[in-house]
C-alpha positions in Angstrom: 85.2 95.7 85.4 85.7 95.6 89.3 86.2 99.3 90.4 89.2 97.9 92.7 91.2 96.5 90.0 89.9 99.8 88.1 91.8 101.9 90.9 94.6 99.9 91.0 95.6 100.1 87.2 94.7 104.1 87.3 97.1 104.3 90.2 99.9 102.6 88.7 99.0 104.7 85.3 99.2 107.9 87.4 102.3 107.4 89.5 104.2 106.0 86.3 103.2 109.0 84.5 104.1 111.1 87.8 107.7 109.4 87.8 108.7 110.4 84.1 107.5 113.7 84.5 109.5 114.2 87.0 112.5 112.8 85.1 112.3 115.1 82.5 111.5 117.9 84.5 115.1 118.0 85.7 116.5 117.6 82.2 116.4 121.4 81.5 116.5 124.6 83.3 113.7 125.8 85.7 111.9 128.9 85.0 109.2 130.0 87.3 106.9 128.9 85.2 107.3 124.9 85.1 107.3 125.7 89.4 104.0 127.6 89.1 102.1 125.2 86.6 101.2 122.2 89.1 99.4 123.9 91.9 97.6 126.0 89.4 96.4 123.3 87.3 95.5 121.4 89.9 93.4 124.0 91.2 90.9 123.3 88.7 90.7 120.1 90.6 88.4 121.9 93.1 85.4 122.4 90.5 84.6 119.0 91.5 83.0 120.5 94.5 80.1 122.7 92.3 78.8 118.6 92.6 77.3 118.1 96.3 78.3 114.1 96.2 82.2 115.6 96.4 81.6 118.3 99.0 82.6 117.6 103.0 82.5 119.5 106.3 85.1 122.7 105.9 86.4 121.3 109.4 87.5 118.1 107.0 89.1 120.4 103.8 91.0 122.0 106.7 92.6 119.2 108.2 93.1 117.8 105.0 94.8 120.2 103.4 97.0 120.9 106.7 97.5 117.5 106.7 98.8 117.9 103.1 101.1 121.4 103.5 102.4 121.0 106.8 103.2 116.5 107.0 103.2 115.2 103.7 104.6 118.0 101.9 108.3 117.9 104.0 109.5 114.7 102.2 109.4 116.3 98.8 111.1 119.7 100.2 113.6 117.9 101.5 114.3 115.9 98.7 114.1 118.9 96.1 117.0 121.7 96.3 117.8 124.3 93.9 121.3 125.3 92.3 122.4 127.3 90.1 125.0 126.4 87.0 126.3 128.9 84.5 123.4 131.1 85.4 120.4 129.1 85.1 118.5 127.3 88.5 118.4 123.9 88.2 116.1 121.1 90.4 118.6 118.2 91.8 117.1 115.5 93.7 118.0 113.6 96.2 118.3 109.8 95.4 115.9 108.9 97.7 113.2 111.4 95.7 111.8 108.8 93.7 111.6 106.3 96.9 109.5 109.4 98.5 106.7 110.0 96.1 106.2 106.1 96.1 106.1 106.5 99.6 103.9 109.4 99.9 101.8 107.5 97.5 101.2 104.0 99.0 100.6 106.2 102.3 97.9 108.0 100.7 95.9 105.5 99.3 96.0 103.1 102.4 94.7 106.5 104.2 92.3 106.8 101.5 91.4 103.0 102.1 90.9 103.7 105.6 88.9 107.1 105.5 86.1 105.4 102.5 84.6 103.0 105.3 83.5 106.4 107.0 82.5 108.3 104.1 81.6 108.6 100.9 83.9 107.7 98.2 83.2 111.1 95.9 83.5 112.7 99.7 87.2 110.7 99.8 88.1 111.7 96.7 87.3 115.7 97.5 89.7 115.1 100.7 92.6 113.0 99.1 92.6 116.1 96.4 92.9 118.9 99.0 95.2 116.7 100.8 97.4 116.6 97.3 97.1 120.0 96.9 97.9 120.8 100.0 101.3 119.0 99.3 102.0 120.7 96.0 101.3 124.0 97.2 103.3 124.3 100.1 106.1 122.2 97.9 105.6 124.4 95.0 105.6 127.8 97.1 109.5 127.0 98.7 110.7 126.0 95.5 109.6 129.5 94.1 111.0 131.3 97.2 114.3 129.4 96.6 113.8 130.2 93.1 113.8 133.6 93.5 116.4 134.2 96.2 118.7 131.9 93.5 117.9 134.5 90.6 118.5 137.6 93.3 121.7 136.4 93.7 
């Protein structure tokens, strides 16, 4: 099977599945928790680099993940706030949430598209992963200081 068409469907897989999580996740409560869970899962992400195909100048990981926490991840911020009803913290979205992470998305792999003509594609995957983590992280880290100044309240 051609790897390209392999991509694509693993894409759409993967942001279809990224969509309905995200629909259910603001279905009930938050608890700190469900805001923890993503960037510490996906940190198991970076035992890819124990394989030297995956690994890339620390200069790269760098920019990457800057890249990720300090550009891409200010969409989703601003499209995720906090409230609180009858005592619990709940996630509302904006409308254009869904719009964002599609956005974010089709950004990312036309970067990624752009970025495997210079290097290798286990080297592109490493830096599309820090870039993503990146992202979550600095996402994940002001929902949880929301969070918590919501719960001090």
């Amino acid at each position: 099977m051609n790897t390209l068409l392999l991509g694509g469907v693993g894409t759409a897989v993967g942001t279809t599945a990224i969509l309905l999580w995200r629909i259910r996740e603001g279905q009930t409560p938050l608890r700190k928790g469900k805001i923890i869970a993503p960037p510490l899962g996906m940190s198991t992400g970076f035992c890819m680099f124990f394989k030297e195909e995956f690994r890339y100048p620390p200069e790269w990981g760098l920019v990457a993940f800057l890249l990720g926490a300090l550009v891409f991840a200010w969409p989703m911020i601003l499209t995720s706030k906090l409230h609180k009803e009858n005592g619990q913290i709940w996630l509302k979205r904006s409308p254009a949430f869904f719009l964002t992470i599609l956005a974010l998305i089709a950004i990312r792999l036309a970067l990624k598209q752009q970025v495997q003509h210079f290097i290798t594609v286990p080297q592109t995957a490493g830096l599309m992963f820090t870039l993503a983590f990146g992202m979550v992280l600095h996402w994940r880290t002001r929902m949880l200081l929301e969070f918590n100044k919501l719960t001090s309240e």
